[in-house]
N, C-alpha and C positions, 0 to 999 in steps of 0.2 A: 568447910568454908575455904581451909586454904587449897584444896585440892581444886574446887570451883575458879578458884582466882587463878591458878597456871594455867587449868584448862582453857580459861577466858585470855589468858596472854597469848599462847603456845595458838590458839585458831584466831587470834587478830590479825596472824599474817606477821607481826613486829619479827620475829624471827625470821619468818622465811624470808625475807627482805634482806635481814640482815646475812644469811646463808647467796641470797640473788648479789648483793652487792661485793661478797668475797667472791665468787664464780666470775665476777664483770674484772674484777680488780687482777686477778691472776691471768685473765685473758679467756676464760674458758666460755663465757658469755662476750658476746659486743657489749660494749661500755653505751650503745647508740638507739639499744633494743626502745621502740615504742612501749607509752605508758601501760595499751594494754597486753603487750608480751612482756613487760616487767611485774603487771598483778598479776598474770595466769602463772607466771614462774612460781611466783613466791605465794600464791596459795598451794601450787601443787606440790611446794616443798614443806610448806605450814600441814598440811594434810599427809604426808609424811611424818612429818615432824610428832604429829597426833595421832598416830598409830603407834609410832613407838612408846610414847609417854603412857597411854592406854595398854598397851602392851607390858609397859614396866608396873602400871600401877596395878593390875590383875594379877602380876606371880608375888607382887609381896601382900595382898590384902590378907587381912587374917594373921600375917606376919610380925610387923612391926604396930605399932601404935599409927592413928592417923597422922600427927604431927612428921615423926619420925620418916613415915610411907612419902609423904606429900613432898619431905627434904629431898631425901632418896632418891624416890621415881622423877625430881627434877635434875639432880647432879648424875644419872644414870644418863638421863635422853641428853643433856648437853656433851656428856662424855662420847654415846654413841652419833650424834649428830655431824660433830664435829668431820672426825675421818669419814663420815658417811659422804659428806658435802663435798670434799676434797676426790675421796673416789669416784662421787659422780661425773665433778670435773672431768678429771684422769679419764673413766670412763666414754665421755664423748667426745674428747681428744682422738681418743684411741678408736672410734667409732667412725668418725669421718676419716680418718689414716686410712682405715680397712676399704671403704667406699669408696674413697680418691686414689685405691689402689687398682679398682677392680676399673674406676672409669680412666686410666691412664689414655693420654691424647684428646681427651674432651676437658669438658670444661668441671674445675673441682671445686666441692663443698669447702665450707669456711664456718668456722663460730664467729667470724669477725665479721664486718662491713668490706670491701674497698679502698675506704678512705683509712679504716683502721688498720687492715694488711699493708698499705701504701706505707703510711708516715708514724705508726706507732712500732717503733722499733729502737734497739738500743744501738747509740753510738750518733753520730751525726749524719746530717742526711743535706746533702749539694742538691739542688734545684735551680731548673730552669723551667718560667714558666712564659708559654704561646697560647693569644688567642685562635679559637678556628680558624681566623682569616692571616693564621701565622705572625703575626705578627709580637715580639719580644715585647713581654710587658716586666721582668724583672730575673734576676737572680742570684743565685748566693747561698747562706746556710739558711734554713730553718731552726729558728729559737722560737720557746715556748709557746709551742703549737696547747691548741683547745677546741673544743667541741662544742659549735652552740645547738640551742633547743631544736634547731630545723636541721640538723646535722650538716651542713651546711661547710662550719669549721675556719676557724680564722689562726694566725698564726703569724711571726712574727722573721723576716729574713734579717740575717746580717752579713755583711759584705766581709769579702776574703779577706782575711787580714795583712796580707801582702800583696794583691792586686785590687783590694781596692772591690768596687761592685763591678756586675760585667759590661762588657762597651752596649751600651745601648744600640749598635748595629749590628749584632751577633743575633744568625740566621738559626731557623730552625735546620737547616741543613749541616750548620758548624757542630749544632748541640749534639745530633745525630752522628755526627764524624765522632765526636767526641768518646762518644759511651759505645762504639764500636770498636774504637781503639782501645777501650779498660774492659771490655766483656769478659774477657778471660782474667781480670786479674781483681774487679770488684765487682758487686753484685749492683744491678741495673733495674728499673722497672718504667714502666711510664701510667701517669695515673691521670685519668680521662674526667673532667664533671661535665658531663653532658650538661647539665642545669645552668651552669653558668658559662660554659662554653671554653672553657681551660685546656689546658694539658701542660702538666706537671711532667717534667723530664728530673727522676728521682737517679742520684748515684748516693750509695752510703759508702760508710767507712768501712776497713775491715770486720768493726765488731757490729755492724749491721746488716739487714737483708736477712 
């Protein structure tokens, strides 16, 4: 009975969810992946997950008493799970390195999104943001950026604290002068949302990029 009842946890997928949501949390997955690339993840780690458990509960039958087997073969699969999740990570880290090593000059793989490479980084992030028709619609810091359902993403600027926000007549020409002059000394990116017709003029701090 008890062995039926982890089997019955261990393929509901509750696990592999919970292994999908540390890989999204550490970076090793986008935090952004659609509903059905987040169930195909965490079945195909739940069905891992169920091979090892099946695999634990076959060397000790005949070993231990049921009770005892059923404790066992579940503090066994969570002890082996564990690093396993973590290596996989690691694993596909180290799997696109190799690939975006071999396509040097093109265009390179990502676990993340765009919008996640752009703005999910550590330290602060100065932005200026133009519409296509250049025109200056605001800038300043980014505070407490978020991700909505349509990834889309909203987020919060705040003005320099010693000048204040920028002059509202600040060209996209200035922005560019700008982050030509720090190239060399801070890390620079510009992030494009076609959908909405943006362009994010990113500069981070030293501990960012």
């Amino acid at each position: 009975m008890q062995q039926q009842l982890l089997t019955s946890i261990i393929l509901s997928g509750a696990i592999g969810f919970l292994q999908l949501n540390f890989l999204q949390d550490t970076g090793s997955l986008s935090s952004q992946m659609d509903k059905t690339s987040k169930t195909q993840v965490a079945i195909a780690l739940s069905l891992l997950d169920y091979f090892i458990y099946q695999l634990t509960a076959s060397v000790l039958v005949g070993r231990l008493s049921s009770h005892y087997a059923a404790l066992v073969t579940l503090v066994v699969t969570m002890v082996v799970v564990l690093p396993l999740t973590i290596i996989s990570g690691m694993g596909y880290r180290k799997y696109l390195t190799v690939v975006n090593h071999h396509k040097e000059g093109k265009s390179q793989l990502s676990q993340l999104t765009p919008r996640e490479s752009a703005f999910d980084v550590p330290g602060t992030i100065r932005v200026y943001i133009f519409d296509f028709d250049h025109t200056f619609i605001m800038g300043g810091y980014i505070s407490n950026l978020s991700y909505a359902d349509n990834q889309s993403g909203e987020f919060v600027i705040v003005a320099d604290p010693d000048k204040r926000f920028d002059n509202p007549e600040m060209t996209e020409a200035d922005v560019v002068r700008i982050m030509n002059d720090i190239y060399l000394k801070q890390a620079t990116s510009v992030y494009v949302d076609a959908k909405n017709r943006l362009k994010y003029y990113l500069i981070y701090s030293d501990s960012a990029g």
